[in-house]
C-alpha positions as CSV (number, residue, x, y, z in Angstrom):
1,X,0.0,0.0,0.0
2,X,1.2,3.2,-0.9
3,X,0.1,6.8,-0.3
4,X,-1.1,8.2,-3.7
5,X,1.1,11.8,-3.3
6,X,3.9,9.1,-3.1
7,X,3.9,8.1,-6.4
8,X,6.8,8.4,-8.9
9,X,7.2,7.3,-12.3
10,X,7.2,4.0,-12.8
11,X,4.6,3.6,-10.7
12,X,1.9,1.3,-11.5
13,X,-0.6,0.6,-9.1
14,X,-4.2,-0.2,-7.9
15,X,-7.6,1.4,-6.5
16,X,-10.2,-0.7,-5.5
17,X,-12.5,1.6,-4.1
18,X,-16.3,1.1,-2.4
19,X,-17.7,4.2,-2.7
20,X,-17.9,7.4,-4.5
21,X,-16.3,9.4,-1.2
22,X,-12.9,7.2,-1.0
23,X,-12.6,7.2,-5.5
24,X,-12.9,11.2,-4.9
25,X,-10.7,11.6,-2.0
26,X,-7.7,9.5,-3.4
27,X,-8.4,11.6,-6.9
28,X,-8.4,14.6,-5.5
29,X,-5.0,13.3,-4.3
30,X,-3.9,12.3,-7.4
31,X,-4.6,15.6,-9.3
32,X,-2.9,17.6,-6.7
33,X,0.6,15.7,-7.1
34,X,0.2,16.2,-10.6
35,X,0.6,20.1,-10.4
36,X,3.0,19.7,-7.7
37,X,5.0,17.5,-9.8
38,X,4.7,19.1,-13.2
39,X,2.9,16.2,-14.7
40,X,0.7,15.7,-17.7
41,X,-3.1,13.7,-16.3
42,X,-4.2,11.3,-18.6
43,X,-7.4,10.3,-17.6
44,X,-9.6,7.4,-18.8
45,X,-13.9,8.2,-18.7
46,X,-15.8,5.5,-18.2
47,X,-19.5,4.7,-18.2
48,X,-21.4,8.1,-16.7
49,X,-17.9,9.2,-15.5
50,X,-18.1,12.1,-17.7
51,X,-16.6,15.0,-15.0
52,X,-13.2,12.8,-15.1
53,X,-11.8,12.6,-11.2
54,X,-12.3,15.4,-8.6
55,X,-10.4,18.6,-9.5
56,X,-10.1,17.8,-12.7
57,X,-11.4,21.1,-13.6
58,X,-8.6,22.9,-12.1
59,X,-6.1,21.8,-14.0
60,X,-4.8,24.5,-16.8
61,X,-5.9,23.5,-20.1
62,X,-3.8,21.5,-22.3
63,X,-2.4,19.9,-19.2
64,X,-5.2,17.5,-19.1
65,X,-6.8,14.8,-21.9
66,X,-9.5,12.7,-21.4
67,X,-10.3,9.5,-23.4
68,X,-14.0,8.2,-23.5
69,X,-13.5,4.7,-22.9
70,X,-16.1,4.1,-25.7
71,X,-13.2,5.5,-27.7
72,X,-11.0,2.6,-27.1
73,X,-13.2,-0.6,-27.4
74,X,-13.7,-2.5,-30.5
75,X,-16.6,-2.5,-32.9
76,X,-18.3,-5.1,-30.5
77,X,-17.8,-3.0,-27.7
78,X,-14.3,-5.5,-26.3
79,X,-11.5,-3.7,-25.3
80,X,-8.1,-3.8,-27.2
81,X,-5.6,-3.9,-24.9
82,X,-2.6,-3.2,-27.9
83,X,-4.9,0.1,-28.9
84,X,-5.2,1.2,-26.1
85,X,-1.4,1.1,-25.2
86,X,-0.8,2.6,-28.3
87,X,-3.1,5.5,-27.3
88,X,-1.2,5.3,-23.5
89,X,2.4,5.5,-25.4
90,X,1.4,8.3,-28.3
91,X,-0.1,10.4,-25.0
92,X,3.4,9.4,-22.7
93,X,5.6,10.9,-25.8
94,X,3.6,14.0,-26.6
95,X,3.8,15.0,-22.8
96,X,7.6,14.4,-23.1
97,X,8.0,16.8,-26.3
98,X,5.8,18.9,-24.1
99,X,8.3,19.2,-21.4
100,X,6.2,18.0,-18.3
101,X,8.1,15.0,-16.3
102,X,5.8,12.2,-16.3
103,X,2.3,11.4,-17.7
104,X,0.0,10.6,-15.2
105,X,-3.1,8.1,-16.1
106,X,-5.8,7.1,-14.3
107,X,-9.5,5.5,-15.4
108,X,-12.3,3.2,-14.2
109,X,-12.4,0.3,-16.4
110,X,-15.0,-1.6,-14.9
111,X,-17.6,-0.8,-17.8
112,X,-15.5,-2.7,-19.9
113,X,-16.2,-6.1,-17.8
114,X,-18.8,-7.9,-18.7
115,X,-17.4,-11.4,-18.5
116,X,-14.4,-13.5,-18.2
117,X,-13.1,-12.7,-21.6
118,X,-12.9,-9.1,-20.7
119,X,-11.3,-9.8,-17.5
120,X,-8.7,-11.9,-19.7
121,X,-8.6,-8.8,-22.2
122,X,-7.6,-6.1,-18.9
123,X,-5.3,-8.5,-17.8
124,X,-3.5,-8.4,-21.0
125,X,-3.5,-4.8,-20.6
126,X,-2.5,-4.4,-16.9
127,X,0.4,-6.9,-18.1
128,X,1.6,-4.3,-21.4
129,X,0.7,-1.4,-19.0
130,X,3.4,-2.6,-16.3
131,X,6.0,-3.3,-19.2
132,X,5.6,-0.1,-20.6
133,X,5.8,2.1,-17.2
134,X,9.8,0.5,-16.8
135,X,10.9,3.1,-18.9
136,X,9.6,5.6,-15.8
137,X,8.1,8.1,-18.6
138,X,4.4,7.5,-16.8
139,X,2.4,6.0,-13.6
140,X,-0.7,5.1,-13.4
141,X,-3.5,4.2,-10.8
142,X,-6.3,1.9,-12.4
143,X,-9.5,2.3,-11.0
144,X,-12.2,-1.0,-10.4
145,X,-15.1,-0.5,-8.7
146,X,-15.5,-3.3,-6.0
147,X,-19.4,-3.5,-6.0
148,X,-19.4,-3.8,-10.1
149,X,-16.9,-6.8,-10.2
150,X,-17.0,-9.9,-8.8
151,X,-14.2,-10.7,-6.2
152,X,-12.4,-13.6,-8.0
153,X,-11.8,-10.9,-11.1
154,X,-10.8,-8.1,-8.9
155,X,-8.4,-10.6,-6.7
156,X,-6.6,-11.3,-10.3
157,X,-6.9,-7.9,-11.5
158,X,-4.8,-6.5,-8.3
159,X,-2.5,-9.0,-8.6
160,X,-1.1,-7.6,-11.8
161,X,-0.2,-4.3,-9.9
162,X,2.8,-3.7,-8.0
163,X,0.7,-2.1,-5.0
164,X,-2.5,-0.5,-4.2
165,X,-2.7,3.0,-3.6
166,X,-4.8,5.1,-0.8
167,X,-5.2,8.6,0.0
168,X,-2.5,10.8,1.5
169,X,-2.2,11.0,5.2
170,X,-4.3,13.6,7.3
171,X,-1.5,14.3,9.6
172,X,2.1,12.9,8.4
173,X,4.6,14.2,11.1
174,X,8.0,12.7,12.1
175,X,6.3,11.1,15.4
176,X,2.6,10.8,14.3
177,X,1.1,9.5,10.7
178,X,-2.9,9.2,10.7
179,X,-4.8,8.1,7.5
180,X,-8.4,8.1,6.5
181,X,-9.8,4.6,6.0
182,X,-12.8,3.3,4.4
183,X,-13.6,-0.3,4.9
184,X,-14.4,0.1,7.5
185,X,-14.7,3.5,8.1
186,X,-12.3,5.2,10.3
187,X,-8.7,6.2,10.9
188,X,-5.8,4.5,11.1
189,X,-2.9,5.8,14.0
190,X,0.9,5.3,13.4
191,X,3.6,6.6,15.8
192,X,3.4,8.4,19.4
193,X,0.3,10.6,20.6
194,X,2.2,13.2,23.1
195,X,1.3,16.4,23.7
196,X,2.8,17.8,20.5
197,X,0.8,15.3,18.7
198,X,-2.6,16.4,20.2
199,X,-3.8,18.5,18.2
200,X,-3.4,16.9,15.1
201,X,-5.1,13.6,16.5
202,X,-8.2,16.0,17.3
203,X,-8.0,17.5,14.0
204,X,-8.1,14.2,12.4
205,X,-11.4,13.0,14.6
206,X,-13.3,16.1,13.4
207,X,-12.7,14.7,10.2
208,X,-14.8,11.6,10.6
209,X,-17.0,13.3,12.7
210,X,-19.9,13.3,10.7
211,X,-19.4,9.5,9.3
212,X,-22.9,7.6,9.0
213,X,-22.7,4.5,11.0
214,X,-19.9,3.5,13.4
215,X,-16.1,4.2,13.3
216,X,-12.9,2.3,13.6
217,X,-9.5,3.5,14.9
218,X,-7.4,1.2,13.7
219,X,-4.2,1.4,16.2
220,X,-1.7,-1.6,16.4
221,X,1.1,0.9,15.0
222,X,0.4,3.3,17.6
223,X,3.9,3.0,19.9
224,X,3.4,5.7,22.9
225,X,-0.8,7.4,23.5
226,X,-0.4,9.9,26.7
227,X,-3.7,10.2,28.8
228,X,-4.3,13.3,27.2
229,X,-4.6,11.4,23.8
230,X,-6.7,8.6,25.4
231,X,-9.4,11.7,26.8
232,X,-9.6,12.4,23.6
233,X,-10.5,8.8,22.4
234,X,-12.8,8.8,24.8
235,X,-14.3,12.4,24.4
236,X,-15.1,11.3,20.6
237,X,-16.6,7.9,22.0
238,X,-19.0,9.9,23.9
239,X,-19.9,12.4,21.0
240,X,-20.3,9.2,18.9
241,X,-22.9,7.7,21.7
242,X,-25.0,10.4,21.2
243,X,-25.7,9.4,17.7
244,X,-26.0,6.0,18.6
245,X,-22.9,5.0,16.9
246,X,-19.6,3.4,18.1
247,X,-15.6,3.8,18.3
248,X,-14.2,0.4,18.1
249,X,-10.8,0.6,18.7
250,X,-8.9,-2.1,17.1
251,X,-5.4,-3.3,17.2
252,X,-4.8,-1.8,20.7
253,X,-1.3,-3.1,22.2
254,X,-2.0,-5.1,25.6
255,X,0.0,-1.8,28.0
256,X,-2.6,0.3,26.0
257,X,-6.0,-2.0,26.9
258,X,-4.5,-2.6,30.1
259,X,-4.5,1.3,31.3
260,X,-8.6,1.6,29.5
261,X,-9.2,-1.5,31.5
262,X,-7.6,0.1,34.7
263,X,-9.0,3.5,34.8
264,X,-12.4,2.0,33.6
265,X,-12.4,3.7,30.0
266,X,-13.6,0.4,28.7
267,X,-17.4,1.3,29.6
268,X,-17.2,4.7,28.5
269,X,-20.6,5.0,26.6
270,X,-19.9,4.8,22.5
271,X,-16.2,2.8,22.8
272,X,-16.2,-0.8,21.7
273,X,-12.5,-2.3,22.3
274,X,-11.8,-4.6,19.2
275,X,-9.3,-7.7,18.4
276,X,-6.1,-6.3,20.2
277,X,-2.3,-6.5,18.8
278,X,-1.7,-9.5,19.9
279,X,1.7,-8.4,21.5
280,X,3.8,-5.4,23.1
């Protein structure tokens, strides 16, 4: 797994997404590096996709082109992997004459599954794709849409990536690395929560504070959590309680559910202490 603003050229990886709120928020993502990067987008529409990724609009024109996928598939509506490659390397050497440093290319190719054939026919693509990207003149994120594909094709589909990709970190210090999640939906702590650290951590609840449903804080990376850090686990279980939702806590070390167990956090209304690290 890899955060998408920590992509390079070469790069060929992965989004299996579950919702339109994760796709957007890892696009956004992927936009932004592109200016920051001087990159060209390449971005392939699919099926009603027709406003291309989040931000998309932003972009200064010319910097941006955008293939319909009906572009790209055969006369019987198949896709073609070698044409499409074609398209991929006539778009990587105009952005090179162009003088940007890399294309970028991302698309939802799900529309173009409708049975094992097709699944054969991306693989052969995904295969080209990863062959082609060695030269380090593109990187791409390929988009497939977990409720429109049926698990055994996405298992195979993933496997010819190097890596998936998820959205950059909320907070990314040197003690203190929190990312959004999605399934489930949460967060998910890495590093030391001190008193330096608080403030982010509260900054990154507020972010899932409105979240429909209950919320996970996955935590077996988390090293050092001061009692100030733990209030405010427990201030945000509370807030949660009153919308009849849950904090499940999951991946707590055993020092960490020892001192909840102690100071009798564990019934705090809204906290639900999950499968714990295992060891300290």
């Amino acid at each position: 797994m890899v955060h998408v603003g920590d992509l390079r050229p070469g790069d060929h990886a992965c989004l299996l997404f579950g919702s339109d709120e994760e796709r957007a928020l890892i696009l956004r993502d992927f936009v932004r590096g592109a200016l920051d990067a001087e990159d060209k987008i390449l971005y392939l529409s699919g099926t009603g996709d027709t406003a291309g990724p989040p931000g998309l609009t932003e972009v200064p024109a010319g910097r941006v082109e955008v293939v319909r996928l009906g572009e790209i598939l055969s006369g019987r509506g198949r896709l073609e992997p070698a044409a499409l490659l074609r398209r991929l390397r006539s778009a990587a050497e105009r952005s090179r004459r162009e003088g940007y440093r890399a294309l970028r290319v991302a698309g939802d190719l799900c529309a173009a599954v409708h049975d094992e054939r097709d699944v054969r026919r991306l693989l052969r693509y995904e295969a080209l794709l990863a062959e082609e990207f060695r030269t380090g003149q593109a990187l791409a994120v390929c988009q497939y849409d977990i409720r429109r594909c049926e698990p055994a094709a996405l298992a195979a589909l993933a496997s010819a990536h190097a890596g998936s990709v998820e959205a950059d970190p909320l907070v990314r210090t040197p003690e203190l690395v929190v990312a959004r999640t999605h399934r489930p939906q949460g967060l998910r702590l890495e590093g030391l929560v001190d008193e330096g650290a608080r403030r982010c951590l509260r900054d990154a609840l507020r972010s899932v504070a409105a979240v429909r449903g209950d919320v996970s804080l996955e935590m077996s990376r988390v090293e050092f959590l001061d009692l100030g850090g733990l209030r405010l686990l427990m201030t945000f279980a509370r807030a949660r309680a009153a919308r009849h939702c849950t904090v499940e806590l999951t991946g707590l070390r055993p020092h960490l559910r020892q001192v909840i167990t102690l100071v009798g956090w564990d019934r705090t209304p809204g906290l639900r202490l999950g499968a714990g690290h295992g060891r300290d």
